[in-house]
C-alpha positions in Angstrom: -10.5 -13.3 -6.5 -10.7 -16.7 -5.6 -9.6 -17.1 -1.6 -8.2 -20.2 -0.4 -6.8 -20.8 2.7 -3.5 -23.5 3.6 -2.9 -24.2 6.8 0.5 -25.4 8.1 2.1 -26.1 11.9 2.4 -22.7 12.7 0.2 -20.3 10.8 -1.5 -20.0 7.2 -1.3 -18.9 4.1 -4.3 -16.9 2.3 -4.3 -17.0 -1.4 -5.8 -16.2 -4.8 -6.3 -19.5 -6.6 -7.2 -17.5 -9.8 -3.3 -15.9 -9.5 -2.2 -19.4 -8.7 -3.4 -22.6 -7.7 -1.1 -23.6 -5.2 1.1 -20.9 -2.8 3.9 -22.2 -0.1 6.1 -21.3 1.7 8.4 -20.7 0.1 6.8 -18.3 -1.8 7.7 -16.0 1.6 11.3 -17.3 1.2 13.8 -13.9 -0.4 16.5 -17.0 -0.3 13.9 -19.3 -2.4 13.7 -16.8 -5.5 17.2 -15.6 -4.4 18.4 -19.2 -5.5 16.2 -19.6 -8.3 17.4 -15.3 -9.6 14.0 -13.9 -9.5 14.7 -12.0 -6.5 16.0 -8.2 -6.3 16.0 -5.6 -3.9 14.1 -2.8 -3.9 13.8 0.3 -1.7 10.7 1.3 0.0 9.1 0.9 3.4 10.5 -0.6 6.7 13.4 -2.1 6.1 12.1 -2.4 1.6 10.6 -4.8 0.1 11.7 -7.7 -2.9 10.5 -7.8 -6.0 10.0 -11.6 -7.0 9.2 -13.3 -10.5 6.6 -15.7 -9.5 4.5 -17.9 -11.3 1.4 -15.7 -11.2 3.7 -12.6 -12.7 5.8 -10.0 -11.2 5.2 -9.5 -7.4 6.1 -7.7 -4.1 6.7 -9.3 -0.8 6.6 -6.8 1.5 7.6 -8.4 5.0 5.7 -6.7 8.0 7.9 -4.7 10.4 6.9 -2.2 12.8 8.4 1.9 13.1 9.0 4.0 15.7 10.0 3.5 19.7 8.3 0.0 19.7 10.6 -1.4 17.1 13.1 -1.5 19.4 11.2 -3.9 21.7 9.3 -6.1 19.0 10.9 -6.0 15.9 8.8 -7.8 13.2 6.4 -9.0 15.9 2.8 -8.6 16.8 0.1 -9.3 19.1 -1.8 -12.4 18.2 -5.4 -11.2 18.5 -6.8 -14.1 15.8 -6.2 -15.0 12.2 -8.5 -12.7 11.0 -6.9 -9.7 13.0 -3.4 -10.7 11.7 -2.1 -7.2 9.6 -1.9 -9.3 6.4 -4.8 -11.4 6.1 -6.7 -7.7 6.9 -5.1 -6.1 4.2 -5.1 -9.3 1.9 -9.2 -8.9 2.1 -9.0 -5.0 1.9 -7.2 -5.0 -1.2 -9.6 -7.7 -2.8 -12.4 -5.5 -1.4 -10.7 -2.2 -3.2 -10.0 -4.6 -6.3 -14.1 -5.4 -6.3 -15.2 -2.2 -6.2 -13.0 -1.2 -9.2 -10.3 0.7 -7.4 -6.7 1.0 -8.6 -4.6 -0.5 -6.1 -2.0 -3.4 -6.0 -3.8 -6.8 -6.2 -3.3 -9.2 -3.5 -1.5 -12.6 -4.7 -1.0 -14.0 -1.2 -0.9 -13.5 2.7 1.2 -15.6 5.3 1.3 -15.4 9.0 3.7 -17.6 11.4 2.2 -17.9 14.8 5.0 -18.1 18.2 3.6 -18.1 21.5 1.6 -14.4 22.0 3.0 -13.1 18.7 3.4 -13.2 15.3 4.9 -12.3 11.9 3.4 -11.7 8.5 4.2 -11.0 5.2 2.3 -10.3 1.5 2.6 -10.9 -1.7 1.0 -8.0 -4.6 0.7 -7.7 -7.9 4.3 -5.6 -9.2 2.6 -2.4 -10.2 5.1 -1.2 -13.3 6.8 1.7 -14.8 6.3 3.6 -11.9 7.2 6.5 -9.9 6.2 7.7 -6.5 4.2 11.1 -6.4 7.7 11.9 -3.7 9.9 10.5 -6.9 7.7 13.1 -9.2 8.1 15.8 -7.0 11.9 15.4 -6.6 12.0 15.7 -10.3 10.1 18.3 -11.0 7.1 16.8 -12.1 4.1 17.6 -10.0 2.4 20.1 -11.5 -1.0 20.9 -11.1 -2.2 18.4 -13.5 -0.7 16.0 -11.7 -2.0 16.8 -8.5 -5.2 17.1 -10.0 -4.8 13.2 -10.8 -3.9 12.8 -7.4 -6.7 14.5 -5.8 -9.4 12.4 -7.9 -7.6 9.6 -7.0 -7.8 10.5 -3.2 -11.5 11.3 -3.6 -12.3 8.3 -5.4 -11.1 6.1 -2.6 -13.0 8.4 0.0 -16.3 7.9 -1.3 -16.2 4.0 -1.2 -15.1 4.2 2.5 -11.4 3.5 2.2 -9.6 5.0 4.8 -5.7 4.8 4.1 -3.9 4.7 7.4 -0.4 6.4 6.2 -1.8 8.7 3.2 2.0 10.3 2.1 4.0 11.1 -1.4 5.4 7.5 -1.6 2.3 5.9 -1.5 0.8 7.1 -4.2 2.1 5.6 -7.0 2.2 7.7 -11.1 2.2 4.8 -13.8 1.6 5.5 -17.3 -2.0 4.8 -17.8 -3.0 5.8 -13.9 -2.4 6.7 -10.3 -2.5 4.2 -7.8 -2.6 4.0 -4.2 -0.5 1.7 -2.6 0.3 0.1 1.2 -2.9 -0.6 3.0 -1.6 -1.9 6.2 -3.6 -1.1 9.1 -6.2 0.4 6.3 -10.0 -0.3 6.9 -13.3 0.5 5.5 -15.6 3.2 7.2 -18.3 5.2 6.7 -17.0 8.7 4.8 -17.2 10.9 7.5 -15.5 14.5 7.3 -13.6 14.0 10.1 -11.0 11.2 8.9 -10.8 12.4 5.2 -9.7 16.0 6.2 -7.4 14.0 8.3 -6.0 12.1 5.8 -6.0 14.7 3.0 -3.6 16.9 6.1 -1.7 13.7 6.0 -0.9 14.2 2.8 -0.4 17.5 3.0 2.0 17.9 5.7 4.0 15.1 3.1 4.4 17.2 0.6 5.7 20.0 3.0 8.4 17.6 4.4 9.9 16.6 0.8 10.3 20.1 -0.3 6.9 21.1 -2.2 6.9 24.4 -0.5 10.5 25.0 -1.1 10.4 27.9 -3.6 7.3 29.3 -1.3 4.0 28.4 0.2 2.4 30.7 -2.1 3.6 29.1 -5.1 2.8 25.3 -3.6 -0.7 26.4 -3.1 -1.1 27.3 -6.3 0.8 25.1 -8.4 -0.2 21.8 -6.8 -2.8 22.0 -3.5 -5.8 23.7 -4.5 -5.5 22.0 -8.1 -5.4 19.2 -5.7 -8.1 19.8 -3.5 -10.8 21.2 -6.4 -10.5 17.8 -8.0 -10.8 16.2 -4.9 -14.0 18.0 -3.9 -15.2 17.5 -7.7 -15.1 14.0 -7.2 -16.0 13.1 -3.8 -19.4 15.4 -4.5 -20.1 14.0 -8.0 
């Protein structure tokens, strides 16, 4: 990782100068790559994301929107509390931070904010993360069994014990590729000291995912068995190694 930052009229860019040398604007443009066609759609978070062929490989831009009641009232705006509080430039660093310590996460490319007034929007760029499925896709298929959760569960633990605390730990973001699992979306995510408290949190999180998408359906016996003590023995394996 190689940060750099570009400053324009009304906000900045972060980048990695070792993915590229040079990032603007309209690197944050869908209608840019659109034009150029190495731009399509794909599903997945608020409102999805696009998946762009840049110069520095296959990449996400994943344009920051918010959920819930508040949505309503600020769309894809938030507070501006400083450039290094912006959502992306945060999870720019964290994912650079999870990339140093060896983690297998999406890499950060590139980070953009656009200041107005008391608000502000922001988008990132990451590293395409390929041939993959979603531990939610996996399940829908028939394909978490308890090695697979075991998998997942290492992963989780893994994660713990360096202190990074995922702030939406669900089904789709955790991502199955051939060689490994991943752990995607880091908005909001922040490093902290591995206390109990916040990892049982997370790891009920996760839980009560799996529940939602049908993982109990054929009995909570059966779920237990098949994929969340598998899960939870790997975890524990790992976290106490």
């Amino acid at each position: 990782m190689q940060e750099q930052l570009r400053e324009e009229a009304d906000g900045a860019i972060l980048f990695d100068a070792a993915a590229s040398p040079q990032v603007d604007a309209d690197w944050f443009a869908p209608e840019r790559w659109r034009e150029r066609g190495a731009l399509r759609a794909q599903a997945g978070g608020r409102g999805g994301v696009q998946v762009i062929a840049t110069p520095a490989g296959e990449c996400v831009l994943r344009h920051y929107r918010r959920g819930g009641m508040v949505a309503k009232l600020l769309g894809d705006s938030y507070l501006w509390r400083g450039a290094d509080a912006t959502r992306c430039f945060a999870e720019f660093r964290l994912l650079a931070e999870i990339a140093r310590l060896g983690l297998p996460g999406p890499a950060a490319v590139a980070a953009r904010y656009r200041r107005h007034g008391l608000f502000y929007r922001a988008d990132l760029i990451t590293r395409r993360i390929g041939d993959a499925l979603t531990l939610a896709e996996c399940l829908a298929a028939g394909r978490l069994d308890a090695e697979l959760a075991r998998e997942a569960g290492t992963l989780v633990a893994r994660f713990h014990r360096a202190g990074i605390w995922h702030a939406d730990l669900n089904a789709h973001n955790v991502l199955v590729a051939p060689a490994a699992l991943y752990l995607i979306d880091f908005d909001r995510g922040r490093l902290r000291a591995p206390a109990e408290a916040w990892r049982l949190a997370n790891l009920a999180r996760l839980h009560r995912s799996l529940l939602k998408l049908g993982a109990a359906a054929q009995g909570e016996a059966a779920f237990r068995a098949t994929v969340w003590t598998p899960l939870i023995e790997a975890y524990e394996a790992t976290f106490g190694a």
